[in-house]
LOKETOR-95485 format. One record per residue: residue number from 1; x, y, z of N, C-alpha, C in turn. Coordinates in steps of 0.05 Angstrom, whole numbers, always signed. Atoms other than C-alpha are relative to their C-alpha. Example, Ala and Ser with C-alpha at 12.3 -4.5 7.8 and 13.67 -1.06 7.14 Angstrom:
2
(r 1; (+18; -24; +0); (+246; -90; +156); (+18; +24; +0)) (r 2; (-16; -24; -1); (+273; -21; +143); (-15; +22; +14)) 
END
This chain:
258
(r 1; (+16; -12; +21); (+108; -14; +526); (-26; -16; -4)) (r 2; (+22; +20; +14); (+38; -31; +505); (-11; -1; -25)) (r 3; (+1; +20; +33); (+24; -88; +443); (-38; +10; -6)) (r 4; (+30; +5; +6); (-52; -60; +419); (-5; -21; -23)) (r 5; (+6; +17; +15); (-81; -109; +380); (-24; -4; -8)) (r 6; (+30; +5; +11); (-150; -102; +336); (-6; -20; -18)) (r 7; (+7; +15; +18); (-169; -157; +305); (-28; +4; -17)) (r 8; (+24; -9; +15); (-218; -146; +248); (-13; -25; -18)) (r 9; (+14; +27; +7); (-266; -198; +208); (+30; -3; -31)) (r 10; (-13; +3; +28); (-211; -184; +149); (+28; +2; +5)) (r 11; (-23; +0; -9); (-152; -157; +177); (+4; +2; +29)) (r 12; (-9; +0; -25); (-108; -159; +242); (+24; +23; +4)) (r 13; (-26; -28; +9); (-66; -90; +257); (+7; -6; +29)) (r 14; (-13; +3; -22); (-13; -90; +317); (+11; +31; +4)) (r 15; (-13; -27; -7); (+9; -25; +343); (+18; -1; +23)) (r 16; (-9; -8; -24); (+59; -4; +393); (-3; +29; +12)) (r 17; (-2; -23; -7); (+48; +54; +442); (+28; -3; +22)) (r 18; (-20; +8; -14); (+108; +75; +477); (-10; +29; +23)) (r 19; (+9; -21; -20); (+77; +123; +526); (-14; +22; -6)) (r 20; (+1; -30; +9); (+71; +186; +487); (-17; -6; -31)) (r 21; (+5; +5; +28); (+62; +159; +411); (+2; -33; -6)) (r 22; (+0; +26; +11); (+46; +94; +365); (+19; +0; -16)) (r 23; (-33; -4; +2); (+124; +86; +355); (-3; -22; -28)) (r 24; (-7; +24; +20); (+103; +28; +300); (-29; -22; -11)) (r 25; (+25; +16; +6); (+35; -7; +261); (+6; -23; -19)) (r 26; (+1; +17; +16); (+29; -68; +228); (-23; -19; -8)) (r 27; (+30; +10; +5); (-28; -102; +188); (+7; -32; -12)) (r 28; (-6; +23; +4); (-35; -176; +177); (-32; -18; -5)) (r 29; (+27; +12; +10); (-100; -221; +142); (-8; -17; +35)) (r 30; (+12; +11; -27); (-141; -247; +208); (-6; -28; -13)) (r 31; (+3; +35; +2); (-136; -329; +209); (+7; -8; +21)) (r 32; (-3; +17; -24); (-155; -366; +261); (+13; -21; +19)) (r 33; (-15; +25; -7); (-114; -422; +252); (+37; +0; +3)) (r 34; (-26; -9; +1); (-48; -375; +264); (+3; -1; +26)) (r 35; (-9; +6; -19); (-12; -396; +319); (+25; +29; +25)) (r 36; (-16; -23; -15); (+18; -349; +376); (+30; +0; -6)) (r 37; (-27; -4; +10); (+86; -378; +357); (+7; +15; -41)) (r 38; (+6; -19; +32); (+67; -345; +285); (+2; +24; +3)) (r 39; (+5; -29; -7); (+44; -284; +314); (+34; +10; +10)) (r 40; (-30; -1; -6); (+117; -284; +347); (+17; +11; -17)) (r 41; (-22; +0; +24); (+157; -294; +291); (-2; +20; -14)) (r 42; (+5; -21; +18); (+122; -245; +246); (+2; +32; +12)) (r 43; (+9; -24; -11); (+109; -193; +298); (+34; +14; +14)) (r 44; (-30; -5; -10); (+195; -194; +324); (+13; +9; -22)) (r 45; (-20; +3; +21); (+219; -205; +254); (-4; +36; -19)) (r 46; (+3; -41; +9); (+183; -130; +233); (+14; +9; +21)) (r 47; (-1; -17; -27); (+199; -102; +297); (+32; +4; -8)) (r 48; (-21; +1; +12); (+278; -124; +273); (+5; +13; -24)) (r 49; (-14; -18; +34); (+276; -98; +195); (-8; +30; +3)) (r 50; (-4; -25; +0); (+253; -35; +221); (+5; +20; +21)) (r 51; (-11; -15; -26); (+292; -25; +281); (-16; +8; +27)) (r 52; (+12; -4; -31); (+243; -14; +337); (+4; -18; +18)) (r 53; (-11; +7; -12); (+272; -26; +398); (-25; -7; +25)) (r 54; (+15; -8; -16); (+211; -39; +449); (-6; -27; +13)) (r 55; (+8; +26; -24); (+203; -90; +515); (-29; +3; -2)) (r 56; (+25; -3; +1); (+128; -100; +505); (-2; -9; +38)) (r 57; (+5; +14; -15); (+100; -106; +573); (-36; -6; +2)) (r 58; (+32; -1; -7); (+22; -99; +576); (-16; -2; -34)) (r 59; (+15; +14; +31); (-22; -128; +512); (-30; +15; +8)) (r 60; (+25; -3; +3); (-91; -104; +495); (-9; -6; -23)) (r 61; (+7; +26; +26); (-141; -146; +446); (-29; +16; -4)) (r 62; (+20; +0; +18); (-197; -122; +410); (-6; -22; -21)) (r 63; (-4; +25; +31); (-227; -189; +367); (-38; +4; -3)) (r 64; (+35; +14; +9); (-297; -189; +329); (+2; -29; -19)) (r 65; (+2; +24; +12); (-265; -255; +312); (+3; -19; +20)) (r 66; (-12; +21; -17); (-277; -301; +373); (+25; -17; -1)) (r 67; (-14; +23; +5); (-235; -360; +352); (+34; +11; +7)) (r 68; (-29; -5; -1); (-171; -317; +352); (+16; +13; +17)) (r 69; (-20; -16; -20); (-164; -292; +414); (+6; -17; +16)) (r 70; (-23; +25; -15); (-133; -359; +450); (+21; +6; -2)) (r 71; (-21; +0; +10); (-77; -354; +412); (+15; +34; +6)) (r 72; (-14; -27; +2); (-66; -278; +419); (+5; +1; +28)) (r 73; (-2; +6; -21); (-76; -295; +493); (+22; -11; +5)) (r 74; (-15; +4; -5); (-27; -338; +495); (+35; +7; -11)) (r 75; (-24; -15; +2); (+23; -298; +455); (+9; +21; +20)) (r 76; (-5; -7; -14); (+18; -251; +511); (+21; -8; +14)) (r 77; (-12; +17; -18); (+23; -304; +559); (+32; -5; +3)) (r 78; (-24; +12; +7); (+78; -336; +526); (+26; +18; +2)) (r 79; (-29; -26; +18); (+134; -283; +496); (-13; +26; +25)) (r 80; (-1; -39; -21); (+116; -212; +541); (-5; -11; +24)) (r 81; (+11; +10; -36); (+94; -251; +608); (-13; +25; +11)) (r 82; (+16; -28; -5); (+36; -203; +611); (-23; -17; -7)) (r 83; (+29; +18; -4); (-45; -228; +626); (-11; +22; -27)) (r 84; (+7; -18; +27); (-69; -189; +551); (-35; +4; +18)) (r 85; (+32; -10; +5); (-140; -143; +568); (-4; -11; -23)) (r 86; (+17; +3; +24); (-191; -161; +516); (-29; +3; +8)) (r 87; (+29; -13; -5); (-248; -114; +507); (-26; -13; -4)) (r 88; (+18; +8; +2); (-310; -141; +523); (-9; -30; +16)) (r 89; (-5; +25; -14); (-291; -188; +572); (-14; +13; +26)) (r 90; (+17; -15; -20); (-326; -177; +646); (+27; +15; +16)) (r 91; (-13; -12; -14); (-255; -161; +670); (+19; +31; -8)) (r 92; (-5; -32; +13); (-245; -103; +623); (-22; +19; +2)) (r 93; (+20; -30; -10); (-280; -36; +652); (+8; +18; -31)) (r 94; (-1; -18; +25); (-307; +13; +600); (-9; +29; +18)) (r 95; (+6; -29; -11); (-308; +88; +628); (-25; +5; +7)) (r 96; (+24; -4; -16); (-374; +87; +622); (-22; -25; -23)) (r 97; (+19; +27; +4); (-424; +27; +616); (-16; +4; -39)) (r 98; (+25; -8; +20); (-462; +13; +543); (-28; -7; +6)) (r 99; (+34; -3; -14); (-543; +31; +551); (-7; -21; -31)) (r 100; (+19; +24; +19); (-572; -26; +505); (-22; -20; +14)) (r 101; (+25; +20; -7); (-620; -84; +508); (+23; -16; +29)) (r 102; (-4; +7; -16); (-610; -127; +564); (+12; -25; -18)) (r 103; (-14; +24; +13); (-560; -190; +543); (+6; +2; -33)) (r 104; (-13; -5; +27); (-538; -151; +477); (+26; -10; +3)) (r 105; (-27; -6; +4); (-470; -164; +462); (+15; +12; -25)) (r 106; (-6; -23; +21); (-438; -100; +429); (+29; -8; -1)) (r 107; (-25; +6; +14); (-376; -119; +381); (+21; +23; +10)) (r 108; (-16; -14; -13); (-313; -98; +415); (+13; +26; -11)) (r 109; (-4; -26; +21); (-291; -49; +364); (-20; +24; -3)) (r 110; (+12; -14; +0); (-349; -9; +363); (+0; +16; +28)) (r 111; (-5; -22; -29); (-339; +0; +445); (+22; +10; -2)) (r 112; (-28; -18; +15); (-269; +17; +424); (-12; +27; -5)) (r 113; (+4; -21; +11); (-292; +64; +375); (-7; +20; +14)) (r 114; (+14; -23; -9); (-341; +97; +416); (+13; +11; +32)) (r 115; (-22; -10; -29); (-285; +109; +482); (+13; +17; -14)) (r 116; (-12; -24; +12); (-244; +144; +433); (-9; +31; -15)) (r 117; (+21; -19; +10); (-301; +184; +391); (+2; +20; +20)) (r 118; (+16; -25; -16); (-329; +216; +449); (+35; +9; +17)) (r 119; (-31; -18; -18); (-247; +223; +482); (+4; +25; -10)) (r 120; (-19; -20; +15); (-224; +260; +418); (-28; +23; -7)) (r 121; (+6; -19; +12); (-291; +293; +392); (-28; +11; +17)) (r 122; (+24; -11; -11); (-343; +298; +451); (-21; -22; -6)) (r 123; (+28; +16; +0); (-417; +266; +461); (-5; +14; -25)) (r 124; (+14; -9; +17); (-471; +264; +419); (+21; +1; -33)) (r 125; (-17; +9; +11); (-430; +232; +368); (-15; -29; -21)) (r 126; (+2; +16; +20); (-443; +187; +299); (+39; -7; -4)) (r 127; (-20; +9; +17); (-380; +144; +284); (-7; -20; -22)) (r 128; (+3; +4; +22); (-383; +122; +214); (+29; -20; -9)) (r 129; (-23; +10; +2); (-329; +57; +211); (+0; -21; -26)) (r 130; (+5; +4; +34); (-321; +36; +131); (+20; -30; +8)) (r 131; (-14; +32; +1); (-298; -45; +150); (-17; -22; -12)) (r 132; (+19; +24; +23); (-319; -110; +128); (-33; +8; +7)) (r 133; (+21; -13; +15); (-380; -79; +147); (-8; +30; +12)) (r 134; (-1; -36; -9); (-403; -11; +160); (-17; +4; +15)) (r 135; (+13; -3; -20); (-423; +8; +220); (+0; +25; +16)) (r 136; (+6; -33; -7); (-453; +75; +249); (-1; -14; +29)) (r 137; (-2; -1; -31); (-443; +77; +333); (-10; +27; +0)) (r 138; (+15; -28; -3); (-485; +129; +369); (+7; +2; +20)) (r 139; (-12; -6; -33); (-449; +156; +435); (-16; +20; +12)) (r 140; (+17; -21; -16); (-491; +195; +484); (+19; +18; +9)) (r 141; (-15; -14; -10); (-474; +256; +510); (+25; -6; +22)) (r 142; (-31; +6; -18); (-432; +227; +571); (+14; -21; -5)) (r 143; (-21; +24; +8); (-400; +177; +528); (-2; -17; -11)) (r 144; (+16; +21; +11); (-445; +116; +526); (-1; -11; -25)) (r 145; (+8; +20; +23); (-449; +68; +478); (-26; +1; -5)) (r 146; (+35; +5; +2); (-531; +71; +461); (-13; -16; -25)) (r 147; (+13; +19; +26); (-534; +28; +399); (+12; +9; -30)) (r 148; (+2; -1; +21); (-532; +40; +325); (-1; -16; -27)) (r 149; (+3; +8; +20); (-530; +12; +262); (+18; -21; -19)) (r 150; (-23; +4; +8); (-494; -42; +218); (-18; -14; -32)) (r 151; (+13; -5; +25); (-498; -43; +142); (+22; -19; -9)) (r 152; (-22; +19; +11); (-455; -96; +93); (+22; +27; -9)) (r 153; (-27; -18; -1); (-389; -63; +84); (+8; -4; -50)) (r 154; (-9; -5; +29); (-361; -36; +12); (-4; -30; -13)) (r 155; (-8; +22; +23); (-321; -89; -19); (-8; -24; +15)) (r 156; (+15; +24; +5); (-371; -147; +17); (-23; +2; -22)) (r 157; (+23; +1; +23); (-423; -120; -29); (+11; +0; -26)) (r 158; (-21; +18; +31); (-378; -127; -87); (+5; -23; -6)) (r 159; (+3; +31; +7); (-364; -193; -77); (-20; -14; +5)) (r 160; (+24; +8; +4); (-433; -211; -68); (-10; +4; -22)) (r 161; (+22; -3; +31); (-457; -185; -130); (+16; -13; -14)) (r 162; (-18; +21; +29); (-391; -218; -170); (-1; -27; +5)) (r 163; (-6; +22; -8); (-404; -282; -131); (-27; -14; -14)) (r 164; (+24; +8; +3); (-481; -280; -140); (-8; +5; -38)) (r 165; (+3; -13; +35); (-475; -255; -221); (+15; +2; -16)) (r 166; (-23; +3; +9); (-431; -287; -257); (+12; +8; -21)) (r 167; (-11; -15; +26); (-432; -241; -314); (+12; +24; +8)) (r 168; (-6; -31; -10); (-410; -185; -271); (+28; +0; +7)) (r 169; (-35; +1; -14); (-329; -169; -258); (-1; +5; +23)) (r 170; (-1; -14; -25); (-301; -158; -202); (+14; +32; +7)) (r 171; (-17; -21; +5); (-283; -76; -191); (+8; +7; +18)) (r 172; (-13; -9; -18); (-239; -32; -151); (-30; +16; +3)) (r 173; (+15; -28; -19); (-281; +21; -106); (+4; +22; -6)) (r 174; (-1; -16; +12); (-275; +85; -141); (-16; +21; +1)) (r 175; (+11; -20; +8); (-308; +152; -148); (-13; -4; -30)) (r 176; (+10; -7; +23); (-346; +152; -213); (-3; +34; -19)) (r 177; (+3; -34; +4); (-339; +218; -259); (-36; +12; -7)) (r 178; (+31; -9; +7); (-416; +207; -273); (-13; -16; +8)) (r 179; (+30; +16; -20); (-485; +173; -235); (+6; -22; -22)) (r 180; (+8; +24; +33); (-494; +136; -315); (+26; -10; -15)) (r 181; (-25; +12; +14); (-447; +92; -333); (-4; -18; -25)) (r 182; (+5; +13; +37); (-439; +70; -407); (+15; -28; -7)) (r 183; (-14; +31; +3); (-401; +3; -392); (-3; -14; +31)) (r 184; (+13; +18; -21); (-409; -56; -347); (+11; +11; +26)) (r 185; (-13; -13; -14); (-356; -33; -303); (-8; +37; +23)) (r 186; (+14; -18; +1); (-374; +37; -300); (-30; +1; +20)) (r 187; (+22; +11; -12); (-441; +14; -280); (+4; -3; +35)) (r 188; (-4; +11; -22); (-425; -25; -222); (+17; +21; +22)) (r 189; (-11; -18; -29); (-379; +34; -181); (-14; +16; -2)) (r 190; (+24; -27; -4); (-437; +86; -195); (-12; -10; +21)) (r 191; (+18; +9; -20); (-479; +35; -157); (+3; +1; +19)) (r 192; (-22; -5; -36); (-428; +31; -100); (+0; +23; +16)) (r 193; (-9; -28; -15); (-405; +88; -97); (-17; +28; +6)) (r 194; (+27; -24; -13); (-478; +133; -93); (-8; -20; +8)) (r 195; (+14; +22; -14); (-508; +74; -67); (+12; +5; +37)) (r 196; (-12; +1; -31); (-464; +82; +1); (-2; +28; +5)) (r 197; (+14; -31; -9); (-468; +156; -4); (-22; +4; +8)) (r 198; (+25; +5; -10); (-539; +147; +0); (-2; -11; +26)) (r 199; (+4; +16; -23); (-536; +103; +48); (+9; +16; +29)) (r 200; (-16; -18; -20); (-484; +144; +97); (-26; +19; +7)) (r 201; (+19; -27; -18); (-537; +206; +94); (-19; -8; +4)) (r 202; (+30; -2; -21); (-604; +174; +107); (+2; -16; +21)) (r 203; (-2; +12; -20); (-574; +132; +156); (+2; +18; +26)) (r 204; (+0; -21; -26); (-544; +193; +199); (-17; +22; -7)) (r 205; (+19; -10; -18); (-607; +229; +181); (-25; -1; +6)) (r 206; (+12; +13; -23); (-649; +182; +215); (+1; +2; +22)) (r 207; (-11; +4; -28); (-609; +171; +270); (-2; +37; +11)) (r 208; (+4; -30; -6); (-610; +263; +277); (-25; -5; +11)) (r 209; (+25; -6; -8); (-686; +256; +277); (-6; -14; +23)) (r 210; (+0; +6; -21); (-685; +202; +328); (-1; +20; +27)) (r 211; (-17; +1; -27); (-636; +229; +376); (-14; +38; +0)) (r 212; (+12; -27; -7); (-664; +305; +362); (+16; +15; +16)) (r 213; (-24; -21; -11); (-610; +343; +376); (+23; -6; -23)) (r 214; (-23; +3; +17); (-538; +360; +326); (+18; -21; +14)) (r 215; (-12; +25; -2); (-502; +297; +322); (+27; +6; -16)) (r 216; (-22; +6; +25); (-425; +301; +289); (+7; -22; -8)) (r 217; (-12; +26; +12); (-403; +248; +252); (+27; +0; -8)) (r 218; (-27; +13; +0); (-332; +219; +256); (+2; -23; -21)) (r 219; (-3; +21; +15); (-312; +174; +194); (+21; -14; +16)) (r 220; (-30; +12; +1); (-256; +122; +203); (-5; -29; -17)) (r 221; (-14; +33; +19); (-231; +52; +161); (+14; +12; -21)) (r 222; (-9; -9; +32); (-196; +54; +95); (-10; +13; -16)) (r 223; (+20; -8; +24); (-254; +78; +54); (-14; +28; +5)) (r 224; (+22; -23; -9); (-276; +138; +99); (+8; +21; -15)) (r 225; (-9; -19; +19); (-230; +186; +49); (-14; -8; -24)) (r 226; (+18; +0; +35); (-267; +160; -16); (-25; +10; +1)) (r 227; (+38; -4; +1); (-336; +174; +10); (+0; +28; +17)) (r 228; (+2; -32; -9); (-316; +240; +41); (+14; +24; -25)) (r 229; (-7; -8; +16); (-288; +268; -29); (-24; +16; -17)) (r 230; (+19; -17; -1); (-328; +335; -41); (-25; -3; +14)) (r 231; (+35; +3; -16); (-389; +316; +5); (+5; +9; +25)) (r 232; (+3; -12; -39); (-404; +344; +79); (-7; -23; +9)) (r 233; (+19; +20; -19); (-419; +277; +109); (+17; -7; +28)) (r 234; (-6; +11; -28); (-373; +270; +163); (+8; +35; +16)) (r 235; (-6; -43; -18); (-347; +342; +208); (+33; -22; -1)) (r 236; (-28; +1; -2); (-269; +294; +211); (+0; -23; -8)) (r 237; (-8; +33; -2); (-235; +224; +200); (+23; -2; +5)) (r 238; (-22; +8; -22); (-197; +190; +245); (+9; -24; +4)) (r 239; (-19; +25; +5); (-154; +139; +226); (+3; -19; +11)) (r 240; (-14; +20; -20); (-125; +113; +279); (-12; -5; +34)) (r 241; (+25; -16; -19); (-192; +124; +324); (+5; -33; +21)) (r 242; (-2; +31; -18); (-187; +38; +345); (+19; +3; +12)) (r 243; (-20; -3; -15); (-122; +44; +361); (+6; +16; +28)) (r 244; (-1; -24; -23); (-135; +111; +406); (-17; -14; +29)) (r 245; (+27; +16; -11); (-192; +69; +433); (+15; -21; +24)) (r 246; (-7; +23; -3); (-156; +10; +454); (+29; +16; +24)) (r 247; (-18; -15; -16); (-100; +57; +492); (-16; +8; +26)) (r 248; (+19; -9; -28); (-153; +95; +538); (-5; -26; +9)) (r 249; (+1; +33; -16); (-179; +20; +556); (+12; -14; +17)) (r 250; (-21; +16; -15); (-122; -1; +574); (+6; +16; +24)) (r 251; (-11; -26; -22); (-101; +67; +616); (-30; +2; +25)) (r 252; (+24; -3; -8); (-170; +62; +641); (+4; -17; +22)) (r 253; (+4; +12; -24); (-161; -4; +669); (+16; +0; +28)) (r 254; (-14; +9; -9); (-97; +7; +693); (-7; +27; +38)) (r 255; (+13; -19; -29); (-129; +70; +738); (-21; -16; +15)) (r 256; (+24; +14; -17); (-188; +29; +756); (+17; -31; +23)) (r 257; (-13; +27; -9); (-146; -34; +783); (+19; +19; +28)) (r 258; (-28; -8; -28); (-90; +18; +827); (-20; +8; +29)) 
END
């Protein structure tokens, strides 16, 4: 079976596919200084309290956290006796090349994203991914990666403003029932929460006028259901879009290698 593995600047999710379906997910805080015999322990001892029975053989690594993919490496290594892909490496093939600057290097999650986008919803594609920070990917019609956009994510701009203003709380992420808020609180998720709405539509419709032609937009992270609550800004959201991502990759390489 194959161990996907996204590591994110905040969290770290593990999935199993067992051919057909992701038979099992698990999310865990991303720290560098966690040891593959960690990853082990934690990643067998779920696998035990909730009964999944599955011989991992083939690993795949998505990290926009350098530092932590040694260790995920050698949990492969170690425990599954399997060489782990990790996207963004020269020996992981992407279906089809990303068109950027010359000596960019595009965060592995976003090529993720944009293998699955255009799998599940077609070119000519906005994905809209609500993580530590938020980041719009623009896929060309045959697939391509071609660039896009990366904005501070929700709750880092929250803790920037409670870090930078010390009279300010810190709040949950919320819908507001009104723009004008009559307490401190109050205040502060109006700002958020039209502040990113704003943000979402003149970002994708910039990027429309650019690219000059209908673009759909795909949400995905935790937050893509709060900011799609009565508004048209995305056409779907798709959850488990990394994960889908990180499957083709792997299936990808394993056709490109036979």
């Amino acid at each position: 079976m194959l161990l996907c593995i996204d590591c994110g600047n905040t969290n770290t999710v593990f999935s199993i596919w067992d051919g057909a379906d992701f038979i099992a997910t698990w999310r865990m805080e991303t720290n560098h200084k966690r040891t593959a015999d960690e990853y082990f322990v934690w990643l067998t001892g779920l696998m035990r309290l909730q009964g999944v029975d599955a011989e991992i053989s083939e690993v795949i690594v998505s990290s926009t956290v350098p530092r932590v993919v040694f260790n995920l490496r050698v949990l492969a290594n170690r425990y599954f006796n399997c060489r782990p892909l990790v996207v963004g490496k020269p020996e992981c093939a992407l279906p089809v090349d990303p068109r950027v600057d010359p000596g960019t290097t595009v965060g592995p999650d976003r090529l993720v994203n944009a293998v699955a986008g255009f799998e599940r919803h077609g070119g000519d594609l906005i994905v809209v991914d609500f993580g530590t920070a938020t980041t719009f990917d623009v896929v060309a019609r045959d697939g391509a990666y071609i660039g896009g956009v990366i904005a501070p994510g929700v709750n880092l701009s929250l803790e920037a403003l409670h870090a930078a203003a010390a009279a300010l709380p810190h709040v949950d992420v919320t819908m507001p029932e009104k723009a004008i808020g009559t307490n401190t609180v109050a205040c502060i998720q109006s700002g958020v929460f039209w502040g990113y709405i704003g943000l979402v539509e003149g970002i994708v419709r910039q990027i429309r006028l650019e690219r000059d032609r209908p673009m759909k937009v795909i949400a995905t992270g935790g937050l893509a259901e709060l900011f799609s609550q009565g508004f048209d800004l995305f056409d779907s959201i798709d959850y488990d879009l990394t994960m889908h991502g990180l499957r083709l990759i792997n299936d990808y390489n394993k056709d490109h290698r036979a």
